[in-house]
C-alpha positions as CSV (number, residue, x, y, z in Angstrom):
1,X,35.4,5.2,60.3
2,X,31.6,5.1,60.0
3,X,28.2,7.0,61.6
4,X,25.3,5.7,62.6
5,X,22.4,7.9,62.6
6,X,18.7,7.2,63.0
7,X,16.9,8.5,60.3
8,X,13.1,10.6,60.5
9,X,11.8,7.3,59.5
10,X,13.1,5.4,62.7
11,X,15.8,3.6,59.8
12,X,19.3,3.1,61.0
13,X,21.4,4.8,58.4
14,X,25.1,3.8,58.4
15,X,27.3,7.2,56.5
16,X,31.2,6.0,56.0
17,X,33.5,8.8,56.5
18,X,36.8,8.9,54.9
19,X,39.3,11.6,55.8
20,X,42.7,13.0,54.3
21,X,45.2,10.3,54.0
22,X,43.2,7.0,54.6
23,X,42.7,5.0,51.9
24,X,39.7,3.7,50.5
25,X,39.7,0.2,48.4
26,X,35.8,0.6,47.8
27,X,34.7,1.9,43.5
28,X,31.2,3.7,43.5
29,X,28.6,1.1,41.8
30,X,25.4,1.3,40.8
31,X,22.2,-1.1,41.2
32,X,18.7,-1.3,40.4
33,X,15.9,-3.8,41.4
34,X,14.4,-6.3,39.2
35,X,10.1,-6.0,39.2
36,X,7.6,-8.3,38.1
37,X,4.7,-6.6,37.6
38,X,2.3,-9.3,36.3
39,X,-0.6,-7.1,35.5
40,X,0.8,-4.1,34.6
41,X,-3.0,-2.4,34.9
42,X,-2.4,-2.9,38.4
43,X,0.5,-1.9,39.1
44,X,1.5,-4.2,41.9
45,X,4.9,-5.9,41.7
46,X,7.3,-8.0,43.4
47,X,10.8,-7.4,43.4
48,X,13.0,-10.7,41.3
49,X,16.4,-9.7,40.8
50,X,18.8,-7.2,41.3
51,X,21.5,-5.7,38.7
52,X,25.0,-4.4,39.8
53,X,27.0,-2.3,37.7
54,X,30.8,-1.0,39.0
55,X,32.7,1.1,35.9
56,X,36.0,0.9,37.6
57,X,36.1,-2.9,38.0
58,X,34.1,-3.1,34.4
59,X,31.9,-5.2,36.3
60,X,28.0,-5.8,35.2
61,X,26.0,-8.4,37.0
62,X,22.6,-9.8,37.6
63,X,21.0,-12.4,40.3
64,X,17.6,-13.1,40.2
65,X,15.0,-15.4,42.8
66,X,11.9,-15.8,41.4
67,X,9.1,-16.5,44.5
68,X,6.4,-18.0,42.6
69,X,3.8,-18.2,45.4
70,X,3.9,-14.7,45.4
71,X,3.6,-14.1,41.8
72,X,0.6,-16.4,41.9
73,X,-0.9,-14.6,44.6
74,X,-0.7,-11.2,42.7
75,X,-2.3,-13.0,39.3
76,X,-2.8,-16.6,39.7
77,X,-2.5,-16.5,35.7
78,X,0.7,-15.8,35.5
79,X,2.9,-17.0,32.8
80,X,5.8,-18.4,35.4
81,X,7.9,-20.0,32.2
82,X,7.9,-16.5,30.3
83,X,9.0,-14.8,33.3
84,X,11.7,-17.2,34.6
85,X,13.0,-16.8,30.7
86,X,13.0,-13.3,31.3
87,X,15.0,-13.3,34.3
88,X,17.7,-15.8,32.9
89,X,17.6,-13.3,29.5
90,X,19.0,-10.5,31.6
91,X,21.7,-12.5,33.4
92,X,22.8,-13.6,29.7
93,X,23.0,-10.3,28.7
94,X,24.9,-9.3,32.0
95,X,27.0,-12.1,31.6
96,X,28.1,-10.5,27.5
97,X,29.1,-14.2,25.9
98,X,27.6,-15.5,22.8
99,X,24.0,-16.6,24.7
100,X,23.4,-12.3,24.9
101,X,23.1,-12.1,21.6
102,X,23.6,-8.5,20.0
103,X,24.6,-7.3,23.2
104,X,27.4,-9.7,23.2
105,X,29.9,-7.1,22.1
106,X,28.7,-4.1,23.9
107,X,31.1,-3.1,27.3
108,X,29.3,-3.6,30.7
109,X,28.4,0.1,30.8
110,X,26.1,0.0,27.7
111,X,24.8,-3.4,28.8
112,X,23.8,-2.4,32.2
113,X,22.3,1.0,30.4
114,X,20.7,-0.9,28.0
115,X,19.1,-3.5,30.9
116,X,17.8,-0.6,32.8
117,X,15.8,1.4,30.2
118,X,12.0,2.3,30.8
119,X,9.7,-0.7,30.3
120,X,6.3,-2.0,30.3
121,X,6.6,-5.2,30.1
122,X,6.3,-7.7,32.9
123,X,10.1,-7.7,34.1
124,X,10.9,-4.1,34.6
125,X,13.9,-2.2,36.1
126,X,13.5,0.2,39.3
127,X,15.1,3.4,39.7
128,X,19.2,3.8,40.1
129,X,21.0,3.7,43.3
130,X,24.0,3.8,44.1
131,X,27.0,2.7,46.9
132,X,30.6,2.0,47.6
133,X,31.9,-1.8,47.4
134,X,35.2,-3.5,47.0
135,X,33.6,-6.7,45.4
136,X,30.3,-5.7,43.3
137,X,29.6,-9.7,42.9
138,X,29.5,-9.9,46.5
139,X,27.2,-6.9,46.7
140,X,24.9,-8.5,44.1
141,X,24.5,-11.5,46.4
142,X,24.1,-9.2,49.6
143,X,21.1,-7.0,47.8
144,X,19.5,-9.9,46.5
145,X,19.4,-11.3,50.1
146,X,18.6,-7.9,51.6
147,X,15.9,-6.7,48.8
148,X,14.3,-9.9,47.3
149,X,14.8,-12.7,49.0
């Protein structure tokens, strides 16, 4: 059963009820969006990439879309090559084999934890959300439609 409510902002908010007795296949997961901030001075950013983390499926992943005509337009001096390594650097480390180096043997959890940690560099994580899914991989594919795409 779900609710749709209109939210102060004119949003459609969609809440999912569950009551007594009905079963519920979704695990609580956790995402954050991906930011290129190109001059961090500035501040301005676009979003590149989402990470998805579910603990009950063990699940960590990362998609990433790079739009370079944005990035251009926020610097046109923007090092595209460093920050396409960037990206593909964080979906290695998502991914745990060999190619994520010291963080090949760390459990999604700490991965995803260490992914999301404070930065000022270029590629920088936004704050936590969080949501119900039954397939997080899926979900990674529908945020990165939804938010950066």
């Amino acid at each position: 059963m779900s609710e749709r409510h209109i939210h102060m902002a004119g949003h459609v908010v969609e809440r999912h009820i569950i009551r007594g007795g009905e079963s519920n296949e979704r695990d609580v997961f956790e995402y954050v969006l991906l930011r290129v901030v190109p001059r961090v001075e500035r501040g301005e950013c676009i979003n590149a990439g989402v990470l998805v983390y579910c603990r009950p499926q063990g699940y960590v992943g990362a998609r990433t879309h790079l739009d370079e005509a944005r990035l251009l337009a926020l610097d046109p001096d923007a090092d595209v090559a460093g920050i396409r390594a960037a990206l593909g650097a964080v979906e290695r480390v998502c991914g745990g084999s060999e190619e994520a180096g010291q963080a090949a043997g760390d459990d999604a959890g700490r991965r995803f934890r260490w992914l999301i940690a404070p930065r000022s560099t270029v590629v920088q994580p936004g704050p936590v959300h969080t949501g119900l899914t039954s397939d997080p991989a899926a979900e990674a594919e529908r945020l990165l439609e939804l938010l950066v795409k």
